[in-house]
C-alpha positions in Angstrom: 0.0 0.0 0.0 1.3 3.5 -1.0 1.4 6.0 1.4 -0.8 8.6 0.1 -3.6 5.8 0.1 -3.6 6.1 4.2 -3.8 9.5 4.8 -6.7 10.2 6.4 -7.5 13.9 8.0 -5.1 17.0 8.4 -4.0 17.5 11.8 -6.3 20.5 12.0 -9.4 18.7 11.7 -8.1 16.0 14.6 -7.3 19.3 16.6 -11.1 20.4 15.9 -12.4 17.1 17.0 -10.3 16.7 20.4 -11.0 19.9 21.4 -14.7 19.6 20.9 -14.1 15.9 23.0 -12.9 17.7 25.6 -15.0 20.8 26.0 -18.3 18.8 26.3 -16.9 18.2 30.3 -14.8 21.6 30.5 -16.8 24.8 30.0 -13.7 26.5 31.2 -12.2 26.0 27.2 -12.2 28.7 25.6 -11.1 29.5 21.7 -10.6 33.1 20.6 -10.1 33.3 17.0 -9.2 36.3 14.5 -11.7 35.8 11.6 -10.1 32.4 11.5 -13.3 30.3 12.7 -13.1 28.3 9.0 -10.1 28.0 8.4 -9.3 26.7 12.0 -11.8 24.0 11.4 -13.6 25.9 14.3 -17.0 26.1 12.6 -18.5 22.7 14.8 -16.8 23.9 18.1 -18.8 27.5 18.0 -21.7 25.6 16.9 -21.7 23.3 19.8 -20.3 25.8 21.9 -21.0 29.1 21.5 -20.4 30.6 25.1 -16.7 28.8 24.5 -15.7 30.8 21.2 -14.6 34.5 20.7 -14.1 36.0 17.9 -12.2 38.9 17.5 -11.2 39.8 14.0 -8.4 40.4 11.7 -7.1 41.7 15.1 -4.3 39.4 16.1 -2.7 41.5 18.7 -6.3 41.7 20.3 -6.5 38.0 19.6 -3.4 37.4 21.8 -4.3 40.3 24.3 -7.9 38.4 25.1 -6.6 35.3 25.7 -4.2 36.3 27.8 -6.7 38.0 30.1 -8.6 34.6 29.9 -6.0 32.4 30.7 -4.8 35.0 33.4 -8.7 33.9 35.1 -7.8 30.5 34.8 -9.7 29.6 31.5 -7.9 26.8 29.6 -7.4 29.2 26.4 -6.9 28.2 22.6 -6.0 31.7 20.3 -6.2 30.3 16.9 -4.4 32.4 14.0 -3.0 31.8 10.7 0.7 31.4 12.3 2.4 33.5 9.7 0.4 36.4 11.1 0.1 35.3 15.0 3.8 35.2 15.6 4.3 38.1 13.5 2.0 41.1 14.3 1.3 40.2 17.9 5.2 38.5 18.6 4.9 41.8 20.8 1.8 40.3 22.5 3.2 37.2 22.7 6.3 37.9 24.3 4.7 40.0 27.2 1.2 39.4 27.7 1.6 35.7 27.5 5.3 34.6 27.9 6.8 37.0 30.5 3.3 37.4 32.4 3.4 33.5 32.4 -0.2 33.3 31.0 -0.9 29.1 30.2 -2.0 30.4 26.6 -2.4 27.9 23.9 -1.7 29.6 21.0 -2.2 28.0 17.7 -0.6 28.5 14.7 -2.8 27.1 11.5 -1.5 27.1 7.7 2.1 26.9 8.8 5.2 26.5 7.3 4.0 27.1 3.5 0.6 25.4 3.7 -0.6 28.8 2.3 2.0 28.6 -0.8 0.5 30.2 -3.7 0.1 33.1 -1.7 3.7 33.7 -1.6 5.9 35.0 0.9 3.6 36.7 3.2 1.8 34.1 3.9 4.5 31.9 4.4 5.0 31.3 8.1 9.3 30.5 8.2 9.9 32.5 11.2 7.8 31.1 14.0 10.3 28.8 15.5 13.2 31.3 15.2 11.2 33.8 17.0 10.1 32.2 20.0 12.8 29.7 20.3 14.3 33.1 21.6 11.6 34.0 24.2 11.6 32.6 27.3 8.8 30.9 29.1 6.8 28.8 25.7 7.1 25.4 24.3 6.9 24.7 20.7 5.3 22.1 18.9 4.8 20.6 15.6 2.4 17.3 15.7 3.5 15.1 12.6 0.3 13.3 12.3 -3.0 12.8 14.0 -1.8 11.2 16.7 0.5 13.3 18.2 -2.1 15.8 17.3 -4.3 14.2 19.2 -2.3 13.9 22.0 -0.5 17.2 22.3 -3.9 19.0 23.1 -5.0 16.8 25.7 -1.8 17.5 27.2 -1.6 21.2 26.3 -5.2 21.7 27.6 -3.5 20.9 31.1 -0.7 22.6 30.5 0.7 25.0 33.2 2.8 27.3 31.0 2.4 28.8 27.5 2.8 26.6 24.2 2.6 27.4 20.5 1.3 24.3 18.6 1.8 24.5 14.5 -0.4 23.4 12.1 -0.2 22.9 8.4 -3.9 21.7 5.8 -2.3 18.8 4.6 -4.2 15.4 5.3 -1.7 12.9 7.3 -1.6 9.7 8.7 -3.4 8.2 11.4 0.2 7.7 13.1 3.3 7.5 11.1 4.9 4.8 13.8 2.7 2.4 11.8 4.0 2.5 8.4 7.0 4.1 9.2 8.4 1.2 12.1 10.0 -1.8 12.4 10.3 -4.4 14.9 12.8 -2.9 17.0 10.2 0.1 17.7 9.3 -0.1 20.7 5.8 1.4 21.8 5.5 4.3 24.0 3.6 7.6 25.0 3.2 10.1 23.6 5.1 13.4 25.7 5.8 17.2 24.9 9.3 17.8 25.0 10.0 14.1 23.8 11.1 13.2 20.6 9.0 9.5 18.9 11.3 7.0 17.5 9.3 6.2 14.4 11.8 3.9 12.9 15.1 2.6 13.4 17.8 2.2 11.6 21.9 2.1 11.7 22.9 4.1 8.8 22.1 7.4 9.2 19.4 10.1 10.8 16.6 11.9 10.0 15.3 14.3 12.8 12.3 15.9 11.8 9.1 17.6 12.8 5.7 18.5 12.0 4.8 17.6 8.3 8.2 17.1 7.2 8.6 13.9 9.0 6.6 12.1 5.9 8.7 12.6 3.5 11.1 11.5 6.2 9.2 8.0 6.2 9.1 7.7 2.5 12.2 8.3 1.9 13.7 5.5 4.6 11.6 3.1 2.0 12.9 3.6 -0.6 16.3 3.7 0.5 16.1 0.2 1.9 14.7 -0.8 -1.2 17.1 0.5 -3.4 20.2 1.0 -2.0 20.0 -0.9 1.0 20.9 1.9 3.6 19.4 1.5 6.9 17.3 4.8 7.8 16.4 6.1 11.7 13.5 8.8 11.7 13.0 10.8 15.1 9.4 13.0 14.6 11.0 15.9 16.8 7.8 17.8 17.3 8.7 19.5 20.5 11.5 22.3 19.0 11.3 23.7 22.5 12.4 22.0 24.7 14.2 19.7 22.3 14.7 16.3 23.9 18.5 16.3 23.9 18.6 13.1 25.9 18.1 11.7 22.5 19.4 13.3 20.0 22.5 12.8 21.9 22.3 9.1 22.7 21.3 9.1 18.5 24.8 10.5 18.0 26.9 8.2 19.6 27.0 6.3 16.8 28.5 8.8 15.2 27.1 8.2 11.9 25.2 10.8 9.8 22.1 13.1 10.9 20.2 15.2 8.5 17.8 17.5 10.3 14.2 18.1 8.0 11.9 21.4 8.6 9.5 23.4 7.0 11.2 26.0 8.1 14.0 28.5 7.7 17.2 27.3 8.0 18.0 29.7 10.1 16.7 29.3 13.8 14.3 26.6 13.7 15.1 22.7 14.8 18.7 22.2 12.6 20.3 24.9 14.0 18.8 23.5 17.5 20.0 20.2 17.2 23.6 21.6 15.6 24.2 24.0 18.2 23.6 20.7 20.7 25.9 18.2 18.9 28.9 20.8 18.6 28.8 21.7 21.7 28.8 17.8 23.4 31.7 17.2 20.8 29.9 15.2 18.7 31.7 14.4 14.9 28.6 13.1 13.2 28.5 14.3 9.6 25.2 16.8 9.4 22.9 18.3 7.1 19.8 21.1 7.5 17.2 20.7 4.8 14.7 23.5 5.1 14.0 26.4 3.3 17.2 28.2 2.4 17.7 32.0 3.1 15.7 33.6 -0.1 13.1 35.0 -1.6 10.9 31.6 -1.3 9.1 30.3 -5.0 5.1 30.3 -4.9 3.7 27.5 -5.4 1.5 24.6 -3.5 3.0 23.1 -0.6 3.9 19.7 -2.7 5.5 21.9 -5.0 7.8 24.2 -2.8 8.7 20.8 -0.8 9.9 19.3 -4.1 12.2 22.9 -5.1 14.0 22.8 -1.6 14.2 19.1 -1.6 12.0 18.2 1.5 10.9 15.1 -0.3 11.7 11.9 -1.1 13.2 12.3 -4.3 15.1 15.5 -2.9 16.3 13.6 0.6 17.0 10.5 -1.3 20.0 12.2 -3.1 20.9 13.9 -0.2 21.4 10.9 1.6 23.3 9.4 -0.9 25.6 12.5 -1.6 26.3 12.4 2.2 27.2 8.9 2.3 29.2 8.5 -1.3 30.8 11.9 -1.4 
């Protein structure tokens, strides 16, 4: 079976749905959104619970501002905004309404990375890790499929502290473990701030988060299949704080690790995990895919993945230019 015959719902809609689980025994949920009630699959949710929703506008500073007085009254909070806009107009907001006033905001990013890629540039969201990696006081998170989807807001609905969760449109996987393991996977649960083994392998390393990590998975395939070269994916999708327990025991192999983003390559999860492994002494050969420092090409997400080489064709070559160079 291919994988594009198993994808099932973006993560979005499984964010929707969970959050609608959970608010039929919370009323103290809350979702403000900025004219983003559609697009944030939020349409059901302010159907079913209309004391729950806000909705404030193309006002994302507002957006940020609200939530933060609702969370500061002990409301479990969920400010949902296009995330090239809601870590770009209110970063201000973000930084000291929610962050440095320690306000347990849940702010979610939707249409991330370049989910909104014919748009161009400025709706291209390449900047949010890099931003408020820098901030102190906020977790970041990138689900990679419906499960960790799934999981991450039951988590995050509890959570004690502010957390940016990103979200792309693409449908995904039920949960890439399953057609991305093998038997030496072992099962486990699901934790922020702890990277999933999704398959194992003794040649090389792809860390990855978000929706980056199935290309990831596709790739490992067809790299066993072809060449014979044994591939182990990590879905990183907590950037902040990254699990360096991990990544570092994943080094001591020494053998190759290519970091994979939809993301700058500046700031977001490579430079994360680089800055780690130089400074523990590591000598594994390494490699950032991502979106390189230009003016990004237009085009739908496939598309743009398939220019910067965040795909399988792309990493396939990468993999074996880093192992035959």
């Amino acid at each position: 079976m291919e994988i594009k015959d198993i994808l099932k719902k973006a993560n979005l809609e499984v964010f929707s749905e969970t959050l609608q689980f959970l608010a039929e025994k919370d009323k103290n949920i809350m979702v403000v959104t900025s004219d983003s009630r559609g697009s944030g699959k939020l349409v059901p949710f302010g159907q079913k619970f209309p004391e729950q929703i806000v909705e404030v506008g193309i006002a994302e500073q507002n957006l940020v501002g609200v939530a933060a007085g609702l969370a500061s009254m002990d409301k479990k909070t969920f400010a949902v905004s296009p995330a090239c806009f809601l870590t770009a107009r209110s970063l201000e907001q973000i930084k000291n309404d929610v962050c440095y006033s320690d306000n347990a905001v849940k702010l979610i990013g939707i249409s991330a990375g370049v989910s909104y890629g014919a748009l161009g540039s400025t709706h291209h969201s390449l900047h949010d890790f890099a931003v408020l990696r820098a901030i102190n006081n906020i977790s970041i998170v990138a689900p990679a499929d419906n499960y960790e989807t799934r999981e991450v807001i039951k988590q995050a609905t509890e959570f004690q502290m502010p957390i940016y969760i990103r979200f792309g449109k693409k449908a995904m996987p039920t949960d890439l473990k399953n057609i991305g393991q093998n038997e030496l996977v072992s099962n486990e649960n699901f934790q922020i701030g702890k990277g999933r083994v999704i398959r194992n392998g003794s040649d090389l390393t792809f860390i990855a988060t978000g929706e980056a990590v199935l290309p990831c998975v596709e790739t490992a395939k067809i790299l066993q299949d072809k060449h014979q070269i044994s591939c182990k994916i990590i879905s990183m999708h907590t950037i902040k704080p990254l699990d360096t327990d991990l990544v570092l025991a994943t080094a001591s192999n020494e053998k190759p690790i290519i970091t994979v983003e939809e993301h700058s390559i500046n700031g977001g999860l490579g430079e994360a995990v680089a800055a780690l492994l130089f400074q523990n002494g590591c000598r594994n050969k390494f490699k950032i895919i991502g979106l390189p420092d230009e003016h990004t090409v237009s085009g739908s997400q496939n598309e743009i993945f398939d220019h910067y080489g965040i795909s399988s064709n792309g990493l396939e070559k990468t993999v074996l230019n880093m192992l035959n160079p």
